[in-house]
KOLBA-702821 format. One record per residue (C-alpha): chain; residue number from 0; x, y, z. Coordinates in steps of 0.1 Angstrom, whole numbers. Example, Ala and Ser with C-alpha at 12.3 -4.5 7.8 and 13.67 -1.06 7.14 Angstrom:
! residues 2
<atom ch="A" i="0" u="123" v="-45" w="78"/>
<atom ch="A" i="1" u="137" v="-11" w="71"/>
This chain:
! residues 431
<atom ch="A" i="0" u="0" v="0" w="0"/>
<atom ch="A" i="1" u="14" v="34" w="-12"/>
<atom ch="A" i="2" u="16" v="61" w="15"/>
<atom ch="A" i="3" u="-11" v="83" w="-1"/>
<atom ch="A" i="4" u="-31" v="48" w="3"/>
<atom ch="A" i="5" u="-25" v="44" w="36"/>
<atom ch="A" i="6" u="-30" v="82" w="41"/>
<atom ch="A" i="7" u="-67" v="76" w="25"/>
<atom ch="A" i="8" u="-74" v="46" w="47"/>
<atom ch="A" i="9" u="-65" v="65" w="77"/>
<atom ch="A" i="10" u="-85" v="95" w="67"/>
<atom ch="A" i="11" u="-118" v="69" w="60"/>
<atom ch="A" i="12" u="-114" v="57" w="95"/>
<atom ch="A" i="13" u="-115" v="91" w="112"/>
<atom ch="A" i="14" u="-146" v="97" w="89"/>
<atom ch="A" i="15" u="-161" v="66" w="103"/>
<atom ch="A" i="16" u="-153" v="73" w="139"/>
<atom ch="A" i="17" u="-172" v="107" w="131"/>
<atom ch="A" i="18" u="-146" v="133" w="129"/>
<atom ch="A" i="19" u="-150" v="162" w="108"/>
<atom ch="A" i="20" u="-126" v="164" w="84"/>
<atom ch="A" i="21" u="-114" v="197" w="70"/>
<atom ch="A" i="22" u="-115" v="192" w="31"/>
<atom ch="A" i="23" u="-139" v="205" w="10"/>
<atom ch="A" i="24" u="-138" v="175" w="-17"/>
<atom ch="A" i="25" u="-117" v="138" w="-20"/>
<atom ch="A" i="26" u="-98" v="153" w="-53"/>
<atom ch="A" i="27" u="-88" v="187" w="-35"/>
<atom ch="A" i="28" u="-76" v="170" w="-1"/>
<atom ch="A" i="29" u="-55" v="148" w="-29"/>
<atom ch="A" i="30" u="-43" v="174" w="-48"/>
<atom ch="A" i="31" u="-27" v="190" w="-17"/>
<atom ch="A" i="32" u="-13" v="157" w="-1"/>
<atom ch="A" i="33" u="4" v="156" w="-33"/>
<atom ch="A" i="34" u="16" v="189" w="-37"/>
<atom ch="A" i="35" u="55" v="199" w="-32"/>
<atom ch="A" i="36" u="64" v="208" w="-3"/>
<atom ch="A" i="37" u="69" v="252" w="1"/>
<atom ch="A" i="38" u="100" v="264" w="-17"/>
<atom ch="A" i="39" u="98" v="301" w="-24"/>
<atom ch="A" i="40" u="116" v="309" w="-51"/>
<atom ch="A" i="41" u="153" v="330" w="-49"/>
<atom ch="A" i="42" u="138" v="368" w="-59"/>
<atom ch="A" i="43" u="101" v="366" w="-52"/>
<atom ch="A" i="44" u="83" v="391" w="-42"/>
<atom ch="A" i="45" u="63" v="392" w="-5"/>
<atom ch="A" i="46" u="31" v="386" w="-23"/>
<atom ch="A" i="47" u="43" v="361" w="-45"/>
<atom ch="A" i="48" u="59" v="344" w="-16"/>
<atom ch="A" i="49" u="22" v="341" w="10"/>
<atom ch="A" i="50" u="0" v="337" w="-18"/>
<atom ch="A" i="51" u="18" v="306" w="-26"/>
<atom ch="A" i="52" u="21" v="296" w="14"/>
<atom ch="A" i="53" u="-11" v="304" w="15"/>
<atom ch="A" i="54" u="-18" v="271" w="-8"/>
<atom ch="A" i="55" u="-4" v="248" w="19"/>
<atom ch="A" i="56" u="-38" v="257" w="42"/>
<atom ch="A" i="57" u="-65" v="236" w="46"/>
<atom ch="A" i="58" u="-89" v="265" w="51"/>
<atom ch="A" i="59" u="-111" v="264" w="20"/>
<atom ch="A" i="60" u="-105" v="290" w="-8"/>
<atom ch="A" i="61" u="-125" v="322" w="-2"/>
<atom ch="A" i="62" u="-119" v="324" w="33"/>
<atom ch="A" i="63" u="-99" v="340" w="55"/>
<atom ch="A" i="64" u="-92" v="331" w="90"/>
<atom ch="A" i="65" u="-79" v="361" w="108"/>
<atom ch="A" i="66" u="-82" v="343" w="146"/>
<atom ch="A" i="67" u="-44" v="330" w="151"/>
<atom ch="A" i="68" u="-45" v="351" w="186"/>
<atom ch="A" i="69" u="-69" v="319" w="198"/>
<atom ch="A" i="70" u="-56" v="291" w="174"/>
<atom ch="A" i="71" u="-32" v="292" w="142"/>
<atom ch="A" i="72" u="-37" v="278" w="117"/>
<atom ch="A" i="73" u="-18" v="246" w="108"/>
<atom ch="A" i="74" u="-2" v="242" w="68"/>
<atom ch="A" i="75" u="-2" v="207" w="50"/>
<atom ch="A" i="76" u="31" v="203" w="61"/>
<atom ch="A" i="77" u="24" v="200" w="99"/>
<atom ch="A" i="78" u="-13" v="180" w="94"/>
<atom ch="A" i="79" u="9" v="150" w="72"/>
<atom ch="A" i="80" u="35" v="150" w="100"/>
<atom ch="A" i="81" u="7" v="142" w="124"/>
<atom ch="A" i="82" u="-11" v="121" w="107"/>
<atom ch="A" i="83" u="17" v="103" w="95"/>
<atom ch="A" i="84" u="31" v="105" w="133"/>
<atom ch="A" i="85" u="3" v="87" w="142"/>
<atom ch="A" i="86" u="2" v="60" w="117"/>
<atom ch="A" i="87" u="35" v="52" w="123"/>
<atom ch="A" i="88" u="36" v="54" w="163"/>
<atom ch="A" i="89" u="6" v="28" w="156"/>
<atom ch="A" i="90" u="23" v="6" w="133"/>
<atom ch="A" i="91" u="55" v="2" w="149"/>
<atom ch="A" i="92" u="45" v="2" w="189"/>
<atom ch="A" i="93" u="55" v="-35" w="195"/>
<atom ch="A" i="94" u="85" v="-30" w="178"/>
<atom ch="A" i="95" u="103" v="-3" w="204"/>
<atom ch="A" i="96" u="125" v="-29" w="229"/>
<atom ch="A" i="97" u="119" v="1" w="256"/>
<atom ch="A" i="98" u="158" v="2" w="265"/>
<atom ch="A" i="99" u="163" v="37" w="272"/>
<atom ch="A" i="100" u="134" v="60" w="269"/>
<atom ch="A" i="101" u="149" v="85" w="240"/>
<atom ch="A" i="102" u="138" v="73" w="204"/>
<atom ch="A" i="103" u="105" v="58" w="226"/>
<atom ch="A" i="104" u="67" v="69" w="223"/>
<atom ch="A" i="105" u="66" v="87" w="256"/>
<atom ch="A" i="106" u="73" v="126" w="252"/>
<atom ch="A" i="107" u="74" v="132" w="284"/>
<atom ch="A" i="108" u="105" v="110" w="292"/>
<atom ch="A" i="109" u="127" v="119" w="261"/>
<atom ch="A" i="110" u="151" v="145" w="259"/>
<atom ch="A" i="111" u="137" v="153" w="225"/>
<atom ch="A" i="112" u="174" v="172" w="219"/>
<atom ch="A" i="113" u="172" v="179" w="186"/>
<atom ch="A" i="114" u="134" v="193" w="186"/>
<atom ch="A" i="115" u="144" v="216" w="213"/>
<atom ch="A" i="116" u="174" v="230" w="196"/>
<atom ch="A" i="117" u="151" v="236" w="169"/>
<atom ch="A" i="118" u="127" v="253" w="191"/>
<atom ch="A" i="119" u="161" v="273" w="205"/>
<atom ch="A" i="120" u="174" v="287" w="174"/>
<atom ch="A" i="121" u="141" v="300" w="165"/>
<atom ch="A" i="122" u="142" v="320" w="202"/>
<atom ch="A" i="123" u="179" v="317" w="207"/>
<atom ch="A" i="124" u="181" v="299" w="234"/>
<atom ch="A" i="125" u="203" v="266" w="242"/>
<atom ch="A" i="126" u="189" v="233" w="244"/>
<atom ch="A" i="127" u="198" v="233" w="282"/>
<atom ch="A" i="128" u="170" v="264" w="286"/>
<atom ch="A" i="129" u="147" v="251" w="264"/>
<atom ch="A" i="130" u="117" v="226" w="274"/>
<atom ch="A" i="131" u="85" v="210" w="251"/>
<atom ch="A" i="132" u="54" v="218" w="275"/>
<atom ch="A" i="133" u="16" v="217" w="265"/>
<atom ch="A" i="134" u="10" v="255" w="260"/>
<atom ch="A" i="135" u="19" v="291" w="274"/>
<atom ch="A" i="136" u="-4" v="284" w="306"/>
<atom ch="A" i="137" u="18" v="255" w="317"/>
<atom ch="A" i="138" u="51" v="271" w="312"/>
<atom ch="A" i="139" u="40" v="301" w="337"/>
<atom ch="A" i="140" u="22" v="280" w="356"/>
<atom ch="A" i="141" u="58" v="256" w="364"/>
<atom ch="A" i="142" u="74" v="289" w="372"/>
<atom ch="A" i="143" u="53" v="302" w="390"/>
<atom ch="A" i="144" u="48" v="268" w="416"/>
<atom ch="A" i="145" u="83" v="266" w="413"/>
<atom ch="A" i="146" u="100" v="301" w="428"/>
<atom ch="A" i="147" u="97" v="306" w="466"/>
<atom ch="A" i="148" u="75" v="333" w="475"/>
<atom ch="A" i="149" u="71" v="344" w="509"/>
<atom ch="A" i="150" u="43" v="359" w="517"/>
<atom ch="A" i="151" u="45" v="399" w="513"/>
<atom ch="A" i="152" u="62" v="397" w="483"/>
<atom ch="A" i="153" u="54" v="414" w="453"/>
<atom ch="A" i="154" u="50" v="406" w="415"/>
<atom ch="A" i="155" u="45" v="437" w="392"/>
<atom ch="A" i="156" u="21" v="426" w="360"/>
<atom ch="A" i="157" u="-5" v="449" w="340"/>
<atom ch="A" i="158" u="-44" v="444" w="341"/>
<atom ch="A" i="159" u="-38" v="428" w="303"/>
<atom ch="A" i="160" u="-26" v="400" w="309"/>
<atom ch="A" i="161" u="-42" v="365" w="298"/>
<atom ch="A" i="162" u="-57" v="339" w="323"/>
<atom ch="A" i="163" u="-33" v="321" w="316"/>
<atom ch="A" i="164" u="-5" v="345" w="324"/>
<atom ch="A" i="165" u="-15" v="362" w="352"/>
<atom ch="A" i="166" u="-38" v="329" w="372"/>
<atom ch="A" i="167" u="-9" v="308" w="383"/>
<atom ch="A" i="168" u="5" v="342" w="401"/>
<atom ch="A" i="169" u="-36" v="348" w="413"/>
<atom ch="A" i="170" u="-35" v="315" w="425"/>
<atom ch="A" i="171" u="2" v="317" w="446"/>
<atom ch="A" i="172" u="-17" v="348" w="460"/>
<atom ch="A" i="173" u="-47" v="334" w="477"/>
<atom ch="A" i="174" u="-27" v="305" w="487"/>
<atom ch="A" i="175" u="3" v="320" w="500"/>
<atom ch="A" i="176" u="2" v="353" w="505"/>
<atom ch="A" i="177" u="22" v="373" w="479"/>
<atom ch="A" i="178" u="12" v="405" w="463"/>
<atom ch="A" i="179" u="4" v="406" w="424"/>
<atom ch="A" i="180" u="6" v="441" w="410"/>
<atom ch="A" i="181" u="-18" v="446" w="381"/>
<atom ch="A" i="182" u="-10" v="479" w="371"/>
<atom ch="A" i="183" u="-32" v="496" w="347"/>
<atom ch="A" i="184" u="-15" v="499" w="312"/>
<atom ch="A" i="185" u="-35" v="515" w="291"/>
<atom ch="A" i="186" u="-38" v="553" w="305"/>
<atom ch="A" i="187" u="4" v="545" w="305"/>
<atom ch="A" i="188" u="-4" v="535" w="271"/>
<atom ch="A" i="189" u="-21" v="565" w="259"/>
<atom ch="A" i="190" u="16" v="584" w="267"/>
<atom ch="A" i="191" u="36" v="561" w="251"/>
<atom ch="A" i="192" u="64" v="536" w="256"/>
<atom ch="A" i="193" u="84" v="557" w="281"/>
<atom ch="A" i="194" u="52" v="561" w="302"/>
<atom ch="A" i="195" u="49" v="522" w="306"/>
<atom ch="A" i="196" u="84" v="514" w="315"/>
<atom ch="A" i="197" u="72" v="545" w="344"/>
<atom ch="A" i="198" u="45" v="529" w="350"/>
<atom ch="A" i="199" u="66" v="498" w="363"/>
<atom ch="A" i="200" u="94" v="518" w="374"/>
<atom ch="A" i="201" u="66" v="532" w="401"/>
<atom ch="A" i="202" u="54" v="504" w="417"/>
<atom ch="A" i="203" u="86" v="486" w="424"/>
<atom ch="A" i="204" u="95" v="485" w="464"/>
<atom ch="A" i="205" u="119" v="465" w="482"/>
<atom ch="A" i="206" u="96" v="436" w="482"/>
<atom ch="A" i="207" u="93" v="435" w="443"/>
<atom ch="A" i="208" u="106" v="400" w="433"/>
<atom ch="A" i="209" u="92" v="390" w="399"/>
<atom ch="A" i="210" u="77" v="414" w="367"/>
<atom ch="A" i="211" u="59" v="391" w="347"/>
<atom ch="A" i="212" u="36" v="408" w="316"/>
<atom ch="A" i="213" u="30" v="394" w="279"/>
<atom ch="A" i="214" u="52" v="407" w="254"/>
<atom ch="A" i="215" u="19" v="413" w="231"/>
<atom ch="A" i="216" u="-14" v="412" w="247"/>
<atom ch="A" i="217" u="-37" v="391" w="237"/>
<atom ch="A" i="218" u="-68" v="413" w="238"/>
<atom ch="A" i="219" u="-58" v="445" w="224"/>
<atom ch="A" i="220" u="-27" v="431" w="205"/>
<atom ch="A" i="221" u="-4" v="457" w="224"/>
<atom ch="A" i="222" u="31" v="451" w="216"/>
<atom ch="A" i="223" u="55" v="462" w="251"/>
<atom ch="A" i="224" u="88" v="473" w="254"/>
<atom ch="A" i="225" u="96" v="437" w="267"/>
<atom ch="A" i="226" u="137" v="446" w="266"/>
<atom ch="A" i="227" u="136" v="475" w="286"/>
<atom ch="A" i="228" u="113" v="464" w="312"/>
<atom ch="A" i="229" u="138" v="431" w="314"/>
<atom ch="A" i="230" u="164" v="455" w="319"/>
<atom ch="A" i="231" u="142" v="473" w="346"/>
<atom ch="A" i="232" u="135" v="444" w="367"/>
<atom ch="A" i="233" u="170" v="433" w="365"/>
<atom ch="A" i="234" u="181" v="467" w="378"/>
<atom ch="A" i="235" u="164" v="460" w="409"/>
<atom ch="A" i="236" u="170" v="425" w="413"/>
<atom ch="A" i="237" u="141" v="410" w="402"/>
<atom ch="A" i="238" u="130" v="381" w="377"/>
<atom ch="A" i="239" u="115" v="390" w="348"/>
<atom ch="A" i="240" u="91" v="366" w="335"/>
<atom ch="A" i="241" u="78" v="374" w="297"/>
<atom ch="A" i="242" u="41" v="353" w="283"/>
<atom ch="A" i="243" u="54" v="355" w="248"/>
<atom ch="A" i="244" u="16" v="334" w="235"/>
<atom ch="A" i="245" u="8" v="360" w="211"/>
<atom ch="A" i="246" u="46" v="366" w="197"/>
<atom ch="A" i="247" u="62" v="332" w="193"/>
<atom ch="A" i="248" u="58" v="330" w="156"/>
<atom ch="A" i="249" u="45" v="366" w="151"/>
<atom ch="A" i="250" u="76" v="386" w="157"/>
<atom ch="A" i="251" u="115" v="379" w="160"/>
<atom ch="A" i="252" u="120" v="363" w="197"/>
<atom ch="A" i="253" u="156" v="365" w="211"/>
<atom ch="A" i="254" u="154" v="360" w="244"/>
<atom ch="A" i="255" u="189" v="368" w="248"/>
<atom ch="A" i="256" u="181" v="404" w="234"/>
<atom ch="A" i="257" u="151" v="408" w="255"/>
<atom ch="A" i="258" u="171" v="398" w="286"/>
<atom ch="A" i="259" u="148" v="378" w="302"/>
<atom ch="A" i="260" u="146" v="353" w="332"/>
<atom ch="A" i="261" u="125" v="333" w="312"/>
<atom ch="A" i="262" u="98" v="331" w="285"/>
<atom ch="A" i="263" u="65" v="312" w="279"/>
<atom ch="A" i="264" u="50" v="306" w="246"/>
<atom ch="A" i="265" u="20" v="286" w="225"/>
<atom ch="A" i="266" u="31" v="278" w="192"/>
<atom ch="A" i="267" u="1" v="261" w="179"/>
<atom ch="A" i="268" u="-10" v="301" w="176"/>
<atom ch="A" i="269" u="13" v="321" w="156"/>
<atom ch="A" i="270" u="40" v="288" w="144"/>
<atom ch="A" i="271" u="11" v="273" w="136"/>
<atom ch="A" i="272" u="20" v="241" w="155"/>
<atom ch="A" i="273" u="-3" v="216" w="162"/>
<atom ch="A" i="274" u="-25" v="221" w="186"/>
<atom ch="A" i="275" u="-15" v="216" w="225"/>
<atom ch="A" i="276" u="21" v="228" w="221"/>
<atom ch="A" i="277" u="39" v="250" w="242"/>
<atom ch="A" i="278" u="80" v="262" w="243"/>
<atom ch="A" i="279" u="92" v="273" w="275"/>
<atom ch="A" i="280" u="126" v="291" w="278"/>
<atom ch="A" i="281" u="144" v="291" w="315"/>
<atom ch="A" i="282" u="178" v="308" w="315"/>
<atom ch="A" i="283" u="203" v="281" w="328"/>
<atom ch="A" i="284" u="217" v="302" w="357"/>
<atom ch="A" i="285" u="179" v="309" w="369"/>
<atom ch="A" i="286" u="171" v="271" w="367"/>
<atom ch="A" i="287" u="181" v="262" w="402"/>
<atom ch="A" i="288" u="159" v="288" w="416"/>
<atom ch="A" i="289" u="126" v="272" w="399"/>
<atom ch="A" i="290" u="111" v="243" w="420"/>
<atom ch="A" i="291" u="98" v="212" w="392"/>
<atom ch="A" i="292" u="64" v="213" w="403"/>
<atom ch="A" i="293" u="54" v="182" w="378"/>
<atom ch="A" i="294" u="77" v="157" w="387"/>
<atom ch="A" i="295" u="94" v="122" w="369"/>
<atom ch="A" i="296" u="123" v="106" w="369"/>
<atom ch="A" i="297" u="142" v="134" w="365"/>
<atom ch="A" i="298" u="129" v="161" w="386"/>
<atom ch="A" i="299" u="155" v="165" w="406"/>
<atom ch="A" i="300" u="186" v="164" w="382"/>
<atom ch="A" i="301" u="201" v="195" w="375"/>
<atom ch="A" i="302" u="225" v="182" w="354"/>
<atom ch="A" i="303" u="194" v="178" w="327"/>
<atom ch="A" i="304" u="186" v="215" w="325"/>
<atom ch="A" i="305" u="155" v="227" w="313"/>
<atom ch="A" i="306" u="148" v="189" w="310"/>
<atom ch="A" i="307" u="134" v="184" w="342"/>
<atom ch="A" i="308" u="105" v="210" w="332"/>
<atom ch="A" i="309" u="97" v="182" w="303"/>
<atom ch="A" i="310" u="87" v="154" w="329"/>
<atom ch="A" i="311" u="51" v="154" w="328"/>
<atom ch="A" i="312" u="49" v="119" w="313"/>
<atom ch="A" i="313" u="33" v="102" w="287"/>
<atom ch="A" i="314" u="21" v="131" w="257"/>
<atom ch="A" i="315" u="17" v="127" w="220"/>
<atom ch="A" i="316" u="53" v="121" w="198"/>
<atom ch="A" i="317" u="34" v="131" w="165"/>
<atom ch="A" i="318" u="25" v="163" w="180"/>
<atom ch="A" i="319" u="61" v="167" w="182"/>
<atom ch="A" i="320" u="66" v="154" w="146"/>
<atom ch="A" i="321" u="44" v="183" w="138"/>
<atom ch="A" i="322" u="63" v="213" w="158"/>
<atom ch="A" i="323" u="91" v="202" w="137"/>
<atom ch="A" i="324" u="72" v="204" w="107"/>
<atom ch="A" i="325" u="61" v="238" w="117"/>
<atom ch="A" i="326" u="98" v="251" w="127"/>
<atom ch="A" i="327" u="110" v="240" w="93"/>
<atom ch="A" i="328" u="78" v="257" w="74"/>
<atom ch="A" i="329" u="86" v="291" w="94"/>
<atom ch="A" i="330" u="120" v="288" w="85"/>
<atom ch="A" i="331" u="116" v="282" w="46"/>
<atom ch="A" i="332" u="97" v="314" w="48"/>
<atom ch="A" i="333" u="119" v="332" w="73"/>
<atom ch="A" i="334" u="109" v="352" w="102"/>
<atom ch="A" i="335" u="117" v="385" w="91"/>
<atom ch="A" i="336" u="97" v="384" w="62"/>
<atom ch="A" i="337" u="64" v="366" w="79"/>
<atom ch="A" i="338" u="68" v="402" w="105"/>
<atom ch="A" i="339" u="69" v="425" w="78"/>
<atom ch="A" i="340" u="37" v="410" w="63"/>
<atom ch="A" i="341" u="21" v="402" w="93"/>
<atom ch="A" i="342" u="28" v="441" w="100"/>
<atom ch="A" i="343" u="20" v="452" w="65"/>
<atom ch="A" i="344" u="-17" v="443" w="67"/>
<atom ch="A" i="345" u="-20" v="453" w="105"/>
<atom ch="A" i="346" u="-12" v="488" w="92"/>
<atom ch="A" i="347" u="-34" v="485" w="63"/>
<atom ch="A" i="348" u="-66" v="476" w="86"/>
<atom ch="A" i="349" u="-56" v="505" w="106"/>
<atom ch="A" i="350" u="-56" v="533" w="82"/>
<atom ch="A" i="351" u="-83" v="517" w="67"/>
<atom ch="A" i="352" u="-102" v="522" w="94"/>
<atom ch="A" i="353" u="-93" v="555" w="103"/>
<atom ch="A" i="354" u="-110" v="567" w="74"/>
<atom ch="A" i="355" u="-145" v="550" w="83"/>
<atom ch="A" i="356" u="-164" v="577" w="102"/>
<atom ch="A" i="357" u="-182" v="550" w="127"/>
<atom ch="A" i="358" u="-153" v="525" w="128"/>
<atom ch="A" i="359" u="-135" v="527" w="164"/>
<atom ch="A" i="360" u="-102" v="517" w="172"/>
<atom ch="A" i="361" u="-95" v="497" w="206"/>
<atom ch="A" i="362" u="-61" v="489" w="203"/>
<atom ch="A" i="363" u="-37" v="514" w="207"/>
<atom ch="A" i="364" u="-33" v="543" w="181"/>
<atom ch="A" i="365" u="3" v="550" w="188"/>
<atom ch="A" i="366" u="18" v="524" w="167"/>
<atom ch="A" i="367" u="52" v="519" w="187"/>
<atom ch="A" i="368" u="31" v="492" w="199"/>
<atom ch="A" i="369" u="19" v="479" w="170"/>
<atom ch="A" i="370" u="10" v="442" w="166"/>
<atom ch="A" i="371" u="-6" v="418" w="143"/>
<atom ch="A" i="372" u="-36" v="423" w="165"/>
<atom ch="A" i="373" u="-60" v="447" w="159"/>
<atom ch="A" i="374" u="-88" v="450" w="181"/>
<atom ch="A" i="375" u="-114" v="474" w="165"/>
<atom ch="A" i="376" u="-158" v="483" w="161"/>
<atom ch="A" i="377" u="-181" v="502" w="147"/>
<atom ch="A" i="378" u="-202" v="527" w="167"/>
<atom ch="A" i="379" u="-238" v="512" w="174"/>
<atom ch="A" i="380" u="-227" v="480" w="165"/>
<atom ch="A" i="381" u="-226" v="448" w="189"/>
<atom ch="A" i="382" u="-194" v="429" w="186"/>
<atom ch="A" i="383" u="-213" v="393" w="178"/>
<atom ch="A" i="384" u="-233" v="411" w="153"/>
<atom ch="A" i="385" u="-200" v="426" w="137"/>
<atom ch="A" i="386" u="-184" v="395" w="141"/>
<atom ch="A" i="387" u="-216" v="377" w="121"/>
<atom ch="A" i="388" u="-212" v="401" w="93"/>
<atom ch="A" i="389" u="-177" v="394" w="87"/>
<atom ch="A" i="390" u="-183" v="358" w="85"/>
<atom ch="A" i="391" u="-213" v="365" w="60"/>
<atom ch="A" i="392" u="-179" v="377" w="39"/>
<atom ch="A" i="393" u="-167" v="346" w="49"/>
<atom ch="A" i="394" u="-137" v="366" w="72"/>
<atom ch="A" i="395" u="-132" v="345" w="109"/>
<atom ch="A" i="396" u="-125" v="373" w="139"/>
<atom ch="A" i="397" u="-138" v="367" w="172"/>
<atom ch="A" i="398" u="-154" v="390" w="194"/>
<atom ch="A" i="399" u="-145" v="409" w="224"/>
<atom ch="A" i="400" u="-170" v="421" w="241"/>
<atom ch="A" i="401" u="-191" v="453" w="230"/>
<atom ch="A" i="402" u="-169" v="483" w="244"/>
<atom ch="A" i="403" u="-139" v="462" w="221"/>
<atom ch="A" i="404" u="-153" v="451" w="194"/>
<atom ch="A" i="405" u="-134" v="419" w="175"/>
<atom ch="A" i="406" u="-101" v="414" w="176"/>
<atom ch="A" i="407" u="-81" v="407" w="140"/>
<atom ch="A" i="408" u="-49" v="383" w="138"/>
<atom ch="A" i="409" u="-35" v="394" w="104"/>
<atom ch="A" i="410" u="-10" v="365" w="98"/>
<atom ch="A" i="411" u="6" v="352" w="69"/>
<atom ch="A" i="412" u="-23" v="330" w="52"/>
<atom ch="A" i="413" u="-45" v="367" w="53"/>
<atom ch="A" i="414" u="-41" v="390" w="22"/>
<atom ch="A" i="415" u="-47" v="423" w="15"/>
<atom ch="A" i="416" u="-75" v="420" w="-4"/>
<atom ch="A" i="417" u="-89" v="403" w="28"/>
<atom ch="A" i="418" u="-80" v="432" w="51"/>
<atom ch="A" i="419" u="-101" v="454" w="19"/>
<atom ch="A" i="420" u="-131" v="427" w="26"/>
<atom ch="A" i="421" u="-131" v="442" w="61"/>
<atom ch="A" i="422" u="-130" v="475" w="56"/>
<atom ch="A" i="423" u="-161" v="473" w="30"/>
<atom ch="A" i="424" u="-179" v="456" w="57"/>
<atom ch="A" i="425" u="-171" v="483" w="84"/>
<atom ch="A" i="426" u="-177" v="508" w="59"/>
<atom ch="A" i="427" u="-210" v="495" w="48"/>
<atom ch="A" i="428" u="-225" v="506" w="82"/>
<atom ch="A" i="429" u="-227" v="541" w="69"/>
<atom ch="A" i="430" u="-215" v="576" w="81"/>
């Protein structure tokens, strides 16, 4: 049996077991499975280079899916790898002799080395600083269980942070006493960058031991100063913890630049990994001060780095196969250029919409901290309801709330004639 065959067979069974599957017809789904794999060619334009990436998506022509902030979109690439991932974990289960746990089925016990280095050069960071969790909320929630808090101490964050970000401090709160800061960013906002970094600055005391904050937001899209607030918290001897969910993928991460303690991120959002995926970055000589709160075999080795945050046992090796897929996509395309599209079309939304009489802007006008996000409505116009008329133009945001709006993810599978879709839609509101 060929492996498009078994690929078919596979696909049948899902079908059978009632999974939706996300092809529009047999002869397209076979057409892509057969398609090379993304090789821009040497000299192409930008457009040239995402409207061809953009034909490695299963989303069905005519439709664009601007919600990465909540869950990227995966390319052909990365759904083979897990599909074939599983297959073959399937297939060859009896056949591991279960000597040494590296090269087994069990994520949670290998070192995955060479994955992680991947995972490191993409946020340059060494393997020994570098562990495979399940998403942005378990990375911050390892560190911080893990760092001794007494109670009275203080951890500086903003009031725009993510559950998932700011809970696991919430949580060390009510249980043990510590002080979490959420100090309100957007009047700082409103002043720009140097008013943030003041902002911080101001609410540090003696007792200030960790500033944790997202490096973009994930409601507003609100890109931070992340290296100088680093630099800030190192000044006065504290950690600085960055939720990186909304930039891993989005934007060039080097953690070494940034200066950071350590960083948390979900690439099944903008790396388009599969889904459940998380990186987490823990500078070696900060290591020792983080308690492994999930604990294996080797949770108490020091000697295996950021390994020890990895031992949460058994988890899936083709979602693994998969991030790998997705590194190596990101990197045929190249990070500087997916961040100067991504940026391209967040700018053309945005003066767009500037020129709509009823549209209102909810991200942040200054665009120092300009994101891929774009959280935006139109004046006497419930979110859902905006949110249903996109769709109707067959555009995917997601809705934030009436005073917000819906928030747009403009990443590399969205084109500008997409971002023109929804402006004609605001505009058709009237003056």
């Amino acid at each position: 049996m060929t492996t498009i065959e078994q690929r078919r067979a596979f696909l049948t069974r899902l079908a059978l077991a009632g999974v939706v599957l996300p092809f529009t017809g047999e002869a397209e789904a076979e057409a892509r499975k057969q398609s090379p794999p993304l090789a821009p060619k040497p000299g192409a334009s930008d457009a040239e280079v995402f409207a061809e990436a953009r034909r490695h998506f299963l989303i069905p022509e005519g439709v664009a899916y601007c919600n990465t902030g909540t869950l990227g979109a995966s390319p052909r690439e990365v759904v083979d790898a897990l599909v074939h991932g599983i297959e073959q974990l399937e297939k060859d289960l009896a056949a591991w002799p279960y000597f040494e746990a590296d090269g087994e089925p069990l994520t949670g016990y290998q070192r995955l080395t060479e994955l992680r280095a991947k995972m490191g050069a993409l946020m340059n960071g060494s393997v020994e600083e570098i562990a495979l969790v399940q998403n942005a909320t378990m990375g911050m929630g390892f560190l911080a269980n893990g760092l001794d808090l007494a109670a009275g101490d203080e951890v500086l964050s903003t009031d725009q942070e993510h559950g998932g970000g700011i809970g696991p401090w919430r949580l060390k709160a009510k249980r043990y006493g510590i002080v979490v800061k959420e100090l309100p960013l957007l009047d700082a906002v409103q002043e720009g960058p140097e008013a943030v970094i003041r902002l911080f600055e101001d609410a540090m005391t003696p007792r200030t031991r960790v500033v944790m904050f997202s490096q973009i937001t994930s409601g507003l899209g609100i890109h931070l100063p992340t290296a100088e607030l680093c630099a800030l918290a190192r000044k006065n001897g504290a950690l600085s913890f960055v939720d990186g969910a909304q930039a891993i993928g989005q934007v060039r991460v080097d953690v070494k630049q940034l200066g950071c303690d350590a960083y948390v991120g979900s690439p099944h959002k903008w790396l388009m990994a599969p889904k459940g995926t998380g990186a987490l970055y823990i500078k070696r000589d900060v290591q020792d001060r983080i308690w492994t709160t999930l604990a294996s075999y080797a949770w108490d080795d020091p000697e295996a780095g950021a390994f020890r945050f990895m031992q949460y046992g058994t988890g899936s090796l083709p979602v693994a196969d998969g991030l790998r897929a997705a590194l190596e996509f990101v990197d045929t395309i190249g990070m500087d250029r997916i961040e100067r599209w991504d940026l391209m079309l967040a700018h053309r939304l945005r003066d767009g919409l500037a020129e709509i009489p009823r549209a209102k802007l909810a991200s942040p006008s200054d665009r120092r901290f300009i994101s891929a996000i774009t959280t935006f409505g139109v004046e006497g116009v419930e979110a859902k309801q905006l949110q249903k008329d996109l769709w109707a133009r067959k555009v995917r945001v997601r809705a934030q709330g009436n005073e917000r709006g819906v928030r747009l993810s403009s990443h590399l599978y969205v084109s500008p004639a997409d971002i023109d879709t929804v402006l004609d839609v605001v505009a058709s509101y009237g003056g």
